[in-house]
PyMOL commands that place a pseudoatom at each C-alpha (Angstrom):
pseudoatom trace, name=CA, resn=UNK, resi=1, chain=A, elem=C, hetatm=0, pos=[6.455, 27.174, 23.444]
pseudoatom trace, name=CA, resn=UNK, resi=2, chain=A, elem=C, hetatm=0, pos=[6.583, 28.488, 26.826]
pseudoatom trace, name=CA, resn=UNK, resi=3, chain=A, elem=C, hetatm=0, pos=[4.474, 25.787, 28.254]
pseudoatom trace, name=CA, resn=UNK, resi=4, chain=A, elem=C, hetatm=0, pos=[6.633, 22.588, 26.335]
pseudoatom trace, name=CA, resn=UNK, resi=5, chain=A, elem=C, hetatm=0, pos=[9.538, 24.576, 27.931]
pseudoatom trace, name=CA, resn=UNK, resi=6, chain=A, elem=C, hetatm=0, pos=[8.243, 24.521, 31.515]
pseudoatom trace, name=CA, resn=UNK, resi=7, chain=A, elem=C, hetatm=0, pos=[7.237, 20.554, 31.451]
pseudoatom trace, name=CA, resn=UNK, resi=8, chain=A, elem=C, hetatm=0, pos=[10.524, 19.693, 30.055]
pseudoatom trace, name=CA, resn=UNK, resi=9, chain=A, elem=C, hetatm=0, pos=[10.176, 18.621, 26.830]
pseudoatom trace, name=CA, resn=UNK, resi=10, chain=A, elem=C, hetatm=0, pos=[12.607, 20.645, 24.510]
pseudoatom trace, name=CA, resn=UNK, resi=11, chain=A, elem=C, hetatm=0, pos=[15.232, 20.045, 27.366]
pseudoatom trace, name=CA, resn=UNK, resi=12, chain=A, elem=C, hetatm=0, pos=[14.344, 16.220, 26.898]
pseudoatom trace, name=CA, resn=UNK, resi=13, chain=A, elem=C, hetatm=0, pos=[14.425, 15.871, 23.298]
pseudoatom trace, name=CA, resn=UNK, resi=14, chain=A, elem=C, hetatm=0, pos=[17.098, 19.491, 22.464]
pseudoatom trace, name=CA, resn=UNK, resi=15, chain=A, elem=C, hetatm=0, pos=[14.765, 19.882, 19.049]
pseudoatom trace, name=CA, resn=UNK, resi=16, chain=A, elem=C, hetatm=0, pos=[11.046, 20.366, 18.324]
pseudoatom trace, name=CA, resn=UNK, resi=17, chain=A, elem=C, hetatm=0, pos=[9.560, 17.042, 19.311]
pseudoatom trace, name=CA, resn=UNK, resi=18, chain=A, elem=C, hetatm=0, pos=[7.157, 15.365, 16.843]
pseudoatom trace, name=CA, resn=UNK, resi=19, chain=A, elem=C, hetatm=0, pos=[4.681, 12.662, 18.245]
pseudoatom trace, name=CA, resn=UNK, resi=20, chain=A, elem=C, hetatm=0, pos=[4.262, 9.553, 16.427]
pseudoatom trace, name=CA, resn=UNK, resi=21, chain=A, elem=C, hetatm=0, pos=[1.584, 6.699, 17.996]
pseudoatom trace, name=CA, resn=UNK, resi=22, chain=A, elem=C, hetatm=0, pos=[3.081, 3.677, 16.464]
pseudoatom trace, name=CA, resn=UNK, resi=23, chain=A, elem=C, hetatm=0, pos=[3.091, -0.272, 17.162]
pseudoatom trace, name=CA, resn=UNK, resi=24, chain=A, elem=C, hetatm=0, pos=[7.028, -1.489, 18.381]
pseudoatom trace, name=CA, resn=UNK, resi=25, chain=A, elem=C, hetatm=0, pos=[7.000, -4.020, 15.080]
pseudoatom trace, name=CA, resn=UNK, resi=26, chain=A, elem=C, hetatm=0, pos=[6.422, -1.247, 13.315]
pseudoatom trace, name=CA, resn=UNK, resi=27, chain=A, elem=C, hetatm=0, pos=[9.679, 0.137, 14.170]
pseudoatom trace, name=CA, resn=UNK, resi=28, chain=A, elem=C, hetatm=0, pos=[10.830, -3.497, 13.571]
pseudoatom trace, name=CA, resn=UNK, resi=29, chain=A, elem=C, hetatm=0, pos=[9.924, -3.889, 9.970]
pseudoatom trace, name=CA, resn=UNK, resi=30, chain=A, elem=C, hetatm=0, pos=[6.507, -4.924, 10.171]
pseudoatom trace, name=CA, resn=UNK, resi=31, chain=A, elem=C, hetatm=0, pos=[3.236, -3.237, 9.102]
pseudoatom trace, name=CA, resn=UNK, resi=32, chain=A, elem=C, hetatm=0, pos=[0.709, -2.063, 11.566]
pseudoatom trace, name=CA, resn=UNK, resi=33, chain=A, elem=C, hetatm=0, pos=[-0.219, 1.041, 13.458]
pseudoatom trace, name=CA, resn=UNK, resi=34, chain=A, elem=C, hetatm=0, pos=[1.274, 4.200, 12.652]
pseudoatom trace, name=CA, resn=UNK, resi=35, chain=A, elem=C, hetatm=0, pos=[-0.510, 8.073, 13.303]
pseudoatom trace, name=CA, resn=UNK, resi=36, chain=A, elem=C, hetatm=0, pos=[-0.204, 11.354, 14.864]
pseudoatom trace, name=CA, resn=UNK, resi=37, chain=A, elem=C, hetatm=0, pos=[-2.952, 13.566, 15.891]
pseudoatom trace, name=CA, resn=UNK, resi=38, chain=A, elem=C, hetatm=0, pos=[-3.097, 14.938, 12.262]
pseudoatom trace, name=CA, resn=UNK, resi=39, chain=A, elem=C, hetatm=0, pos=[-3.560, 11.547, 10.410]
pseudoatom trace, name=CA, resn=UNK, resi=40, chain=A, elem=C, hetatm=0, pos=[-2.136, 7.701, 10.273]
pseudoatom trace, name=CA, resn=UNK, resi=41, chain=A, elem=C, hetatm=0, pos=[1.252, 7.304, 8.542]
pseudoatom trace, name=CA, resn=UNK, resi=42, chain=A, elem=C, hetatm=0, pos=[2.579, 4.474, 6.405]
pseudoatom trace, name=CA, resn=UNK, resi=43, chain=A, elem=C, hetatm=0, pos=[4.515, 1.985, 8.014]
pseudoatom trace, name=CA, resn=UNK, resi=44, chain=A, elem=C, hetatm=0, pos=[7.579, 2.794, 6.375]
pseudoatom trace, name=CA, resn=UNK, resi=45, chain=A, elem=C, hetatm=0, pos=[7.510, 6.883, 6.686]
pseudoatom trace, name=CA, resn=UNK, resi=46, chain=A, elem=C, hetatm=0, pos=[8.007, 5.895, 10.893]
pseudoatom trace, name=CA, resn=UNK, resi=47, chain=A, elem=C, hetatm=0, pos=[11.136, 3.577, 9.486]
pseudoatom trace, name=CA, resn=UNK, resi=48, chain=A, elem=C, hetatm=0, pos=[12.443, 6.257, 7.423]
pseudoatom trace, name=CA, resn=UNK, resi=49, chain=A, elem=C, hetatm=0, pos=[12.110, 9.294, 10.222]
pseudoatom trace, name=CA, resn=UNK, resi=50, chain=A, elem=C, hetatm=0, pos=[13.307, 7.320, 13.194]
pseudoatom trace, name=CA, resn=UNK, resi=51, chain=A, elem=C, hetatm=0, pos=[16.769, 6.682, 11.249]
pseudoatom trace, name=CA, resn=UNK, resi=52, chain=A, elem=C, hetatm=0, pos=[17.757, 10.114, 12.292]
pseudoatom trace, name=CA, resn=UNK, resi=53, chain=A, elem=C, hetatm=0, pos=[15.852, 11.218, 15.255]
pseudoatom trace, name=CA, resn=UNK, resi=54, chain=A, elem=C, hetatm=0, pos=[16.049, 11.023, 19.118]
pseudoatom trace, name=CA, resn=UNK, resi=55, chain=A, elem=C, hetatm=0, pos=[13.717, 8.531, 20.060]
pseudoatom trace, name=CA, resn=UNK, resi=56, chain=A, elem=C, hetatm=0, pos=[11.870, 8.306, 23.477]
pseudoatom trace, name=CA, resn=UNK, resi=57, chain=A, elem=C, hetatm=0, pos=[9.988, 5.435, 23.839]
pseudoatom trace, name=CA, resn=UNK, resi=58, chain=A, elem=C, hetatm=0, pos=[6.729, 5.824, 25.860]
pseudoatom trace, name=CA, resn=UNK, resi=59, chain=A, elem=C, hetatm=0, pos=[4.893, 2.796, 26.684]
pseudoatom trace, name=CA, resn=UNK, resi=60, chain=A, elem=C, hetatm=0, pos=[1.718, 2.120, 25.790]
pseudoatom trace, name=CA, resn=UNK, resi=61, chain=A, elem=C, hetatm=0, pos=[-0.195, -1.058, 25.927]
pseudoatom trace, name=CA, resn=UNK, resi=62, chain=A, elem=C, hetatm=0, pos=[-3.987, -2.395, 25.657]
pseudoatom trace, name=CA, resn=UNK, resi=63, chain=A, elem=C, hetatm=0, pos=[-4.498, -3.389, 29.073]
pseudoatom trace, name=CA, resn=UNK, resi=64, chain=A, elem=C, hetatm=0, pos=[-3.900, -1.687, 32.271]
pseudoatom trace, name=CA, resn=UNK, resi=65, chain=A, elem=C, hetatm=0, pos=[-3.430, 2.382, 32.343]
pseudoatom trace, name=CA, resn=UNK, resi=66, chain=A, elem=C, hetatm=0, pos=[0.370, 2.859, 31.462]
pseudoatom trace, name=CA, resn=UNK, resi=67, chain=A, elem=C, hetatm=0, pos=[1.568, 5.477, 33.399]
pseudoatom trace, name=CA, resn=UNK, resi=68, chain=A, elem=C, hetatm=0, pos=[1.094, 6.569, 36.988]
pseudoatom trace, name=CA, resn=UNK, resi=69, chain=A, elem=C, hetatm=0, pos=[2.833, 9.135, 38.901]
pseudoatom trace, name=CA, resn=UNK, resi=70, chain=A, elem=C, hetatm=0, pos=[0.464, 9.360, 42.186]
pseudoatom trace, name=CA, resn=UNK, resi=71, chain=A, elem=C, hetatm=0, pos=[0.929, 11.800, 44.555]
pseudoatom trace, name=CA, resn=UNK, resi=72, chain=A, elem=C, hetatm=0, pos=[4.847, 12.549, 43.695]
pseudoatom trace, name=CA, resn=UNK, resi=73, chain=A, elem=C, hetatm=0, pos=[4.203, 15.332, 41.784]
pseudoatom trace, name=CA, resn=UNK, resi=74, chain=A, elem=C, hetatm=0, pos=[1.501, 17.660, 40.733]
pseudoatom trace, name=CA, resn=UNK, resi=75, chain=A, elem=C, hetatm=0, pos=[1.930, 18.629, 36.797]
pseudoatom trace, name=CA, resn=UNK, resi=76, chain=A, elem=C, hetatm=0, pos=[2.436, 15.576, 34.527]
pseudoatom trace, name=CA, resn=UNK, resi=77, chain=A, elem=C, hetatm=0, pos=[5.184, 14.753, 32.499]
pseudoatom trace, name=CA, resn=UNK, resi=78, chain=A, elem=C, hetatm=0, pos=[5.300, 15.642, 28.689]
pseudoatom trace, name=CA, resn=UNK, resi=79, chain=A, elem=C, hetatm=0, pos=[4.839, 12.572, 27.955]
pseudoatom trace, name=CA, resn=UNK, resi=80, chain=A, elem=C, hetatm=0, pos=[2.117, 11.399, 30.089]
pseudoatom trace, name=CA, resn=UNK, resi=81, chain=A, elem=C, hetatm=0, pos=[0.442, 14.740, 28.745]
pseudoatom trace, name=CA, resn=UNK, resi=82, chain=A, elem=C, hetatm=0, pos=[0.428, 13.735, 25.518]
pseudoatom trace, name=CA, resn=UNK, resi=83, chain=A, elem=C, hetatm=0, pos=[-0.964, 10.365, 26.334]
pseudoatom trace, name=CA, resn=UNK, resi=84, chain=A, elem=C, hetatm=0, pos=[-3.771, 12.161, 27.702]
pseudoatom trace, name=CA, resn=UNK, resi=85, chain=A, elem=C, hetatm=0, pos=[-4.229, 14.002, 25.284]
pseudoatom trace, name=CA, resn=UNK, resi=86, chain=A, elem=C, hetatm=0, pos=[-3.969, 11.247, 22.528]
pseudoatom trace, name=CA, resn=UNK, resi=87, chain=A, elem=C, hetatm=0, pos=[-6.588, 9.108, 24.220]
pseudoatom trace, name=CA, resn=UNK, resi=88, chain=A, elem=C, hetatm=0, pos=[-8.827, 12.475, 24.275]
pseudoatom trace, name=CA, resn=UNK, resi=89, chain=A, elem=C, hetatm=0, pos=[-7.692, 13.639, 20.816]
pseudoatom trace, name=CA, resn=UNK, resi=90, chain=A, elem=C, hetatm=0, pos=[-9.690, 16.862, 22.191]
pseudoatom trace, name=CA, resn=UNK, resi=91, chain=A, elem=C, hetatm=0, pos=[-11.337, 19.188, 25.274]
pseudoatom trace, name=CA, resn=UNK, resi=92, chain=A, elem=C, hetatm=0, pos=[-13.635, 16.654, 27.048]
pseudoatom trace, name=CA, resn=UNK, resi=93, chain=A, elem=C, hetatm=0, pos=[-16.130, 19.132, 27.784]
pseudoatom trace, name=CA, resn=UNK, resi=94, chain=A, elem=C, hetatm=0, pos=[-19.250, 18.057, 25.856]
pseudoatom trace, name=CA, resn=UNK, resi=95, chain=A, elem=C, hetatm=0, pos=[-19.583, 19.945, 23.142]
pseudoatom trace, name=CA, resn=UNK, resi=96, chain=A, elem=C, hetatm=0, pos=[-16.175, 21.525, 22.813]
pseudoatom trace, name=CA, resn=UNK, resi=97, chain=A, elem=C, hetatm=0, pos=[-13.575, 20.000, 19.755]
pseudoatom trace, name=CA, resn=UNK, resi=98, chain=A, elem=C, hetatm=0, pos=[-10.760, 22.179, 21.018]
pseudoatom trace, name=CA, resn=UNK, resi=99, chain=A, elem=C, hetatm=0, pos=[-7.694, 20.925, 19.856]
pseudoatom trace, name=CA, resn=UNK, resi=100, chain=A, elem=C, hetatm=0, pos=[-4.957, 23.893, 20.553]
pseudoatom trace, name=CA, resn=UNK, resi=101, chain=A, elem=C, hetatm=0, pos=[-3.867, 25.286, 23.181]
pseudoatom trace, name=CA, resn=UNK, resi=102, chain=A, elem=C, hetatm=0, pos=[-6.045, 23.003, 25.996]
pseudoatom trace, name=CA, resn=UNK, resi=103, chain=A, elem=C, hetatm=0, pos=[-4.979, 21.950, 29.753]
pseudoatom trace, name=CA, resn=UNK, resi=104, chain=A, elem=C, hetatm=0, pos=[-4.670, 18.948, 31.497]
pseudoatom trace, name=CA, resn=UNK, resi=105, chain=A, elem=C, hetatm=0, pos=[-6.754, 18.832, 34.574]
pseudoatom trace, name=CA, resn=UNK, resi=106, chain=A, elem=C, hetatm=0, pos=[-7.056, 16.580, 38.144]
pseudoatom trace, name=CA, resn=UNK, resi=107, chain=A, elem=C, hetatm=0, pos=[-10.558, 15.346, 37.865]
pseudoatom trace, name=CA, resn=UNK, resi=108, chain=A, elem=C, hetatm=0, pos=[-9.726, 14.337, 41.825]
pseudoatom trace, name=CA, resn=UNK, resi=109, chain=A, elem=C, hetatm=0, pos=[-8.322, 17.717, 42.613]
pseudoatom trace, name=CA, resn=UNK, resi=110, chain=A, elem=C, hetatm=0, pos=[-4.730, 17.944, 43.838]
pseudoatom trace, name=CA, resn=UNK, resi=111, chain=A, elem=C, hetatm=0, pos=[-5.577, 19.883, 46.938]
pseudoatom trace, name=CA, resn=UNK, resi=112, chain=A, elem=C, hetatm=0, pos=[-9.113, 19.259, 48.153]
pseudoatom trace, name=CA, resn=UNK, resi=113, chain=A, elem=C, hetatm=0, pos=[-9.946, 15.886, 46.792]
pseudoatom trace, name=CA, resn=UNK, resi=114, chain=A, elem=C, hetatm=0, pos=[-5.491, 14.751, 47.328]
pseudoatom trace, name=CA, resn=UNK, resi=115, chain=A, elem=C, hetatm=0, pos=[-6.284, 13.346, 44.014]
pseudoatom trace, name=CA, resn=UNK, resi=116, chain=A, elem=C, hetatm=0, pos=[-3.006, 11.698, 42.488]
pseudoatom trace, name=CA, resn=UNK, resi=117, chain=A, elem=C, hetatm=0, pos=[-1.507, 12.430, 38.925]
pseudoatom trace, name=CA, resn=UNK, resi=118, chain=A, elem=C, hetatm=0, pos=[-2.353, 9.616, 37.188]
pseudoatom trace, name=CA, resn=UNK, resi=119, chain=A, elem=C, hetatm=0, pos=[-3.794, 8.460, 33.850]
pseudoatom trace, name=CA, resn=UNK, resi=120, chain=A, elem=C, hetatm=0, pos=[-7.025, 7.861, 34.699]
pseudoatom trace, name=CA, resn=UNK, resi=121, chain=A, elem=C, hetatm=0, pos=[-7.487, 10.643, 36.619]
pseudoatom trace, name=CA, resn=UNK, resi=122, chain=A, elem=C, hetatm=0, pos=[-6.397, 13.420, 34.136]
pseudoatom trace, name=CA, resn=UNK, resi=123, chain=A, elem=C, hetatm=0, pos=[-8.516, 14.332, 31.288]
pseudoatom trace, name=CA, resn=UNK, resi=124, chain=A, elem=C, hetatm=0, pos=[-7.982, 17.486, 28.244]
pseudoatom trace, name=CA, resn=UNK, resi=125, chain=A, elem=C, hetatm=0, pos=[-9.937, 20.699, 28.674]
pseudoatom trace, name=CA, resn=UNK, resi=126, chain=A, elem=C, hetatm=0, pos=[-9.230, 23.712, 26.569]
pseudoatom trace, name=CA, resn=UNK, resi=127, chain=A, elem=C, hetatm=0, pos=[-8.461, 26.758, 28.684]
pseudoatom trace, name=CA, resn=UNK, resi=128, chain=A, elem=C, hetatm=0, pos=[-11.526, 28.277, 28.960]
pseudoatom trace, name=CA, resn=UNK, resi=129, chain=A, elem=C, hetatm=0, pos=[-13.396, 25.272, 29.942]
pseudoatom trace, name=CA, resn=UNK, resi=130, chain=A, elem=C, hetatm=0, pos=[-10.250, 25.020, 32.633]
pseudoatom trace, name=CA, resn=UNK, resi=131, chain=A, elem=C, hetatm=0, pos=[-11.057, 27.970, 34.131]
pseudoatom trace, name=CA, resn=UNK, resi=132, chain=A, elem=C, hetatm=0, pos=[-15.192, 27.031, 34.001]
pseudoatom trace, name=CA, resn=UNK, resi=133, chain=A, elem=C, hetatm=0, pos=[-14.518, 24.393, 35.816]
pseudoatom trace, name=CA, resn=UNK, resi=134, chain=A, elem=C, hetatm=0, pos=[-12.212, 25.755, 38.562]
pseudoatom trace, name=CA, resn=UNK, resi=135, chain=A, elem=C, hetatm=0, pos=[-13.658, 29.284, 38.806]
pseudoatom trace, name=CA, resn=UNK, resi=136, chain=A, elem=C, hetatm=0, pos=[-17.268, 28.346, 37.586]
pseudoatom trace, name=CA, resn=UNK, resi=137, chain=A, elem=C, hetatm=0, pos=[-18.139, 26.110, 39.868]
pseudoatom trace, name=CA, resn=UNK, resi=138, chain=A, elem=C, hetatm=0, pos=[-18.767, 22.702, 37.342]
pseudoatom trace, name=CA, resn=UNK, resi=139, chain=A, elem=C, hetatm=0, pos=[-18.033, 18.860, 39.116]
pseudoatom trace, name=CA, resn=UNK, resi=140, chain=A, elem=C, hetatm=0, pos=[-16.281, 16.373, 36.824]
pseudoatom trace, name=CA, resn=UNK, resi=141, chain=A, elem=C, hetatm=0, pos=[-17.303, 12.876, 37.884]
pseudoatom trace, name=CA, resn=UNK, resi=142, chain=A, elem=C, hetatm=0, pos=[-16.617, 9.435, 35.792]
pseudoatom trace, name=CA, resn=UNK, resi=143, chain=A, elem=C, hetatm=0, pos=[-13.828, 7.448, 34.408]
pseudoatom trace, name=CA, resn=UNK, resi=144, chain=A, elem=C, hetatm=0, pos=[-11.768, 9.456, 31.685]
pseudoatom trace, name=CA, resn=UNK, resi=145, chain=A, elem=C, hetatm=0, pos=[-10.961, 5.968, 29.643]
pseudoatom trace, name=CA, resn=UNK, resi=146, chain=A, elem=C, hetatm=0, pos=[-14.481, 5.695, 28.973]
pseudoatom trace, name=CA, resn=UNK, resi=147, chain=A, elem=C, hetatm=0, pos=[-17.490, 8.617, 29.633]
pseudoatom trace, name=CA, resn=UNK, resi=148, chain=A, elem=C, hetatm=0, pos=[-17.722, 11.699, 31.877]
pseudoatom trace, name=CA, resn=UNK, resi=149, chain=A, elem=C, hetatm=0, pos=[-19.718, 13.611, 33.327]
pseudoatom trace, name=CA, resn=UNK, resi=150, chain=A, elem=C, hetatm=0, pos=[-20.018, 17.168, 33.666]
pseudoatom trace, name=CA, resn=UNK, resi=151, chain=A, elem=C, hetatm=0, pos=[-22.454, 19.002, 36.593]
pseudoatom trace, name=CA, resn=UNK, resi=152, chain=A, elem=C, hetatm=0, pos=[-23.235, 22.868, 36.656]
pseudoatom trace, name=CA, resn=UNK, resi=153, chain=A, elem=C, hetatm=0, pos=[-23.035, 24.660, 40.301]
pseudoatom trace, name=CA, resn=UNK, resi=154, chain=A, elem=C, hetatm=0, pos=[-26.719, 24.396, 40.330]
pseudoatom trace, name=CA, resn=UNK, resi=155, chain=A, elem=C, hetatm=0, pos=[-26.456, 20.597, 40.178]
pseudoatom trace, name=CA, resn=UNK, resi=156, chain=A, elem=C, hetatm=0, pos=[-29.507, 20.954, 37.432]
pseudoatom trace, name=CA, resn=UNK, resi=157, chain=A, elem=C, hetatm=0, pos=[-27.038, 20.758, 34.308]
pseudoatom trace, name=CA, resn=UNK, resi=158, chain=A, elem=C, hetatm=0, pos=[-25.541, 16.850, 33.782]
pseudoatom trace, name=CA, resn=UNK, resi=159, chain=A, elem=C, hetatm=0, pos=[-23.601, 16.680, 30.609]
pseudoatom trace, name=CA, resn=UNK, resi=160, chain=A, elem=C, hetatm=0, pos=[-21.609, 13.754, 29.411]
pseudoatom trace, name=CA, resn=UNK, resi=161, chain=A, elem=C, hetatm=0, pos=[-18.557, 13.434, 27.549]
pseudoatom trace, name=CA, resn=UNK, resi=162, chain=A, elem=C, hetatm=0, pos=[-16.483, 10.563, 25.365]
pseudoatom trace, name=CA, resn=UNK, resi=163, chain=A, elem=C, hetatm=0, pos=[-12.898, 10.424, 24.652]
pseudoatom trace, name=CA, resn=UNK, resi=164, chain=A, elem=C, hetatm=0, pos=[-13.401, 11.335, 21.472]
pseudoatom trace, name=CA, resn=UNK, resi=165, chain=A, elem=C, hetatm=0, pos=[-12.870, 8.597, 19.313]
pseudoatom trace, name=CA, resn=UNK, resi=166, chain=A, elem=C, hetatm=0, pos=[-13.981, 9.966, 15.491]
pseudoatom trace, name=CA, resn=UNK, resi=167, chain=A, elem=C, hetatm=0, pos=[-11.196, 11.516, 14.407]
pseudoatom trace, name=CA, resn=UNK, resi=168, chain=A, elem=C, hetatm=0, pos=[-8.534, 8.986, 15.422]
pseudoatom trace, name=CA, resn=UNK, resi=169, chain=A, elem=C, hetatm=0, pos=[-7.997, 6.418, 12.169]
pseudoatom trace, name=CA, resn=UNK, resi=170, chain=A, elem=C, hetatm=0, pos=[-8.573, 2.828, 12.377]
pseudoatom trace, name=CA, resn=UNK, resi=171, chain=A, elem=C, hetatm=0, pos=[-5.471, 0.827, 13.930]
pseudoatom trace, name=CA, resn=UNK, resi=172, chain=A, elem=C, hetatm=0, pos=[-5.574, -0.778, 10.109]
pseudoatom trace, name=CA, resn=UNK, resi=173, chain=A, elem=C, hetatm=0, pos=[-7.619, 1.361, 8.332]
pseudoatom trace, name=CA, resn=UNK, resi=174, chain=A, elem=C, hetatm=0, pos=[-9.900, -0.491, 5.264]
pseudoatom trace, name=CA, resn=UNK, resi=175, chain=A, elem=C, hetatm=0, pos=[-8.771, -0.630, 1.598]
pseudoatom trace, name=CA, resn=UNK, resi=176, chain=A, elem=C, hetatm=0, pos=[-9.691, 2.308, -0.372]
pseudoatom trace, name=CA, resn=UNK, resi=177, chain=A, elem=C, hetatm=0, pos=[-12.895, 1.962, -2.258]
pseudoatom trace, name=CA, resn=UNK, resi=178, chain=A, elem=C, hetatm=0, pos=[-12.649, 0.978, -6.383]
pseudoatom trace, name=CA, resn=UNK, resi=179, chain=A, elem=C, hetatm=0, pos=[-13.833, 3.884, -8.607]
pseudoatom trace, name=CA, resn=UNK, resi=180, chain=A, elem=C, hetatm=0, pos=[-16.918, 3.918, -10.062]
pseudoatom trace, name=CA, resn=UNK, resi=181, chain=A, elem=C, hetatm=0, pos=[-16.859, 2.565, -13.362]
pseudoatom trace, name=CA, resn=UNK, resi=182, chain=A, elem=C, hetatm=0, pos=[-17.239, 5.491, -16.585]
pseudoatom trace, name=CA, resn=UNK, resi=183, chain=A, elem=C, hetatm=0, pos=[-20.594, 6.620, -17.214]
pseudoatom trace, name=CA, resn=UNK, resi=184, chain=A, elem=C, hetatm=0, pos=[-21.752, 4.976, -20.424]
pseudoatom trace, name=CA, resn=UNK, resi=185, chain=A, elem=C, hetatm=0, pos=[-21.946, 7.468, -23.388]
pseudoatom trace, name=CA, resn=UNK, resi=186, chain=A, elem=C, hetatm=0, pos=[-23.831, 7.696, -25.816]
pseudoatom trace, name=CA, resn=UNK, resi=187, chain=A, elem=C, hetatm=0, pos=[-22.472, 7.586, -29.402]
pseudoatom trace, name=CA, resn=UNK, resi=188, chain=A, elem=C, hetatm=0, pos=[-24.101, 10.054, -32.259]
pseudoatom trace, name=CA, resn=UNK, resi=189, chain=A, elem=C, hetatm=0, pos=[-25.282, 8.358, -35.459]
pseudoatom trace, name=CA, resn=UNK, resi=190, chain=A, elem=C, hetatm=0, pos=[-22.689, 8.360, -38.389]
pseudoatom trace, name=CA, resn=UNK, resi=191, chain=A, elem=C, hetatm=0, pos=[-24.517, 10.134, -41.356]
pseudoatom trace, name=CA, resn=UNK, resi=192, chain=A, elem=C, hetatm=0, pos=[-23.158, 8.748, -44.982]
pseudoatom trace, name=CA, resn=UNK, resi=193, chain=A, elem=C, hetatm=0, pos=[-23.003, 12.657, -46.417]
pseudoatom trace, name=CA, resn=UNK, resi=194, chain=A, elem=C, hetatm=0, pos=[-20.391, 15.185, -44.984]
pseudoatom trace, name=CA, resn=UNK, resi=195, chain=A, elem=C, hetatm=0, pos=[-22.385, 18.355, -43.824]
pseudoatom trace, name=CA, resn=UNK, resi=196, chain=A, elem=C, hetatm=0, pos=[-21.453, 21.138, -46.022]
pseudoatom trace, name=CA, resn=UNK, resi=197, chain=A, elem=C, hetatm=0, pos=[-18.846, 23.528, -43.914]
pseudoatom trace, name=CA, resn=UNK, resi=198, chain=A, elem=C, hetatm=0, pos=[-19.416, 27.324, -43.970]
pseudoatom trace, name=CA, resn=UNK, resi=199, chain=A, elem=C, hetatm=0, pos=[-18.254, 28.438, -47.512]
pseudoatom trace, name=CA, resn=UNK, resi=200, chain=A, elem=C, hetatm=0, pos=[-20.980, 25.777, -48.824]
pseudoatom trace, name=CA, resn=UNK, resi=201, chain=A, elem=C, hetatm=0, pos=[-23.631, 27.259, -46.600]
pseudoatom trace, name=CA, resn=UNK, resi=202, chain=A, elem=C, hetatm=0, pos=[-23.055, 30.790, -47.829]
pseudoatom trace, name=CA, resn=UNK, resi=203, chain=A, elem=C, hetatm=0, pos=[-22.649, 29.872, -51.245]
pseudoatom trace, name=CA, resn=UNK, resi=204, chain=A, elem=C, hetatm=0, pos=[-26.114, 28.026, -51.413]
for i in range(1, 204): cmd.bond("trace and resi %d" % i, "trace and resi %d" % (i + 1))
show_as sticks, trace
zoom trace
């Protein structure tokens, strides 16, 4: 809370802010893309909660990175934050699925490398890999968008990371599968005589 405080966002949006990824003709009637880091949504679920939300739009397209803030400030935005952490889903250090609670960090450093604050130049570690790789020593190297790598102090550890692409949904995810069909069963043969019930029996 205090952190969404700091960068802005509950003075932006005066409520809890909810995140929705969604194509603009969804909004405009049409099916297509619709998810938030917990799962896709129907089409019509995004209709039905932006008729009585605050919307703020944040652009994001297929082609070139979408939002850039150089060298004009040092923390992100809120929302460039969360596209960040979108594309990442999770902490980019291999091995790590950290979802909660992570960072975003200057792969260029801010100070000695006068990296800028830009898309492609922030990637999501979780906050003890943040401090590994500012107080232990470790190099991030690579292009964020696609793989990166990770290099110990000793320069004899190289590990490489992914954005992290499994647990995001399919942009039009496939048709459920058809049941199985009922297993067959097998009938028991009819027998002509009734079989005597338990007052027979005992009676016999």
């Amino acid at each position: 809370m205090a952190s969404a405080w700091l960068t802005g966002r509950e003075r932006a949006t005066d409520r809890p802010a909810l995140f929705i990824h969604a194509d603009a003709t969804v909004l405009a009637g049409d099916n297509g893309r619709a998810e938030t880091v917990y799962g896709p949504l129907a089409a019509e679920t995004v209709r039905r909660l932006a008729c009585h939300c605050h919307l703020i739009p944040v652009a994001e397209c297929e082609g070139p990175d979408p939002l850039h803030l150089g060298r004009s400030q040092r923390l992100p935005t809120w929302q460039l934050g969360e596209m960040v952490r979108h594309r990442d889903q999770s902490c980019r250090f291999p091995g790590c699925r950290r979802t909660r609670w992570t960072q975003t960090h200057h792969i260029l450093e801010w100070d000695a490398d006068h990296g800028p604050t830009d898309y492609e130049n922030l990637c999501t570690l979780c906050r003890y890999h943040h401090h590994l790789v500012h107080e232990g020593g470790w190099k991030i190297t690579g292009d964020p968008r696609h793989q990166l790598t990770f290099t110990s102090p000793d320069g004899r550890t190289v590990l490489t990371s992914s954005p992290d692409n499994t647990r995001r949904p399919p942009r039009h995810p496939p048709d459920p599968p058809h049941p199985p069909p009922p297993p067959h069963r097998r009938t028991q043969p009819s027998h002509n005589q009734p079989r005597p019930t338990l007052f027979e029996r005992v009676d016999a």
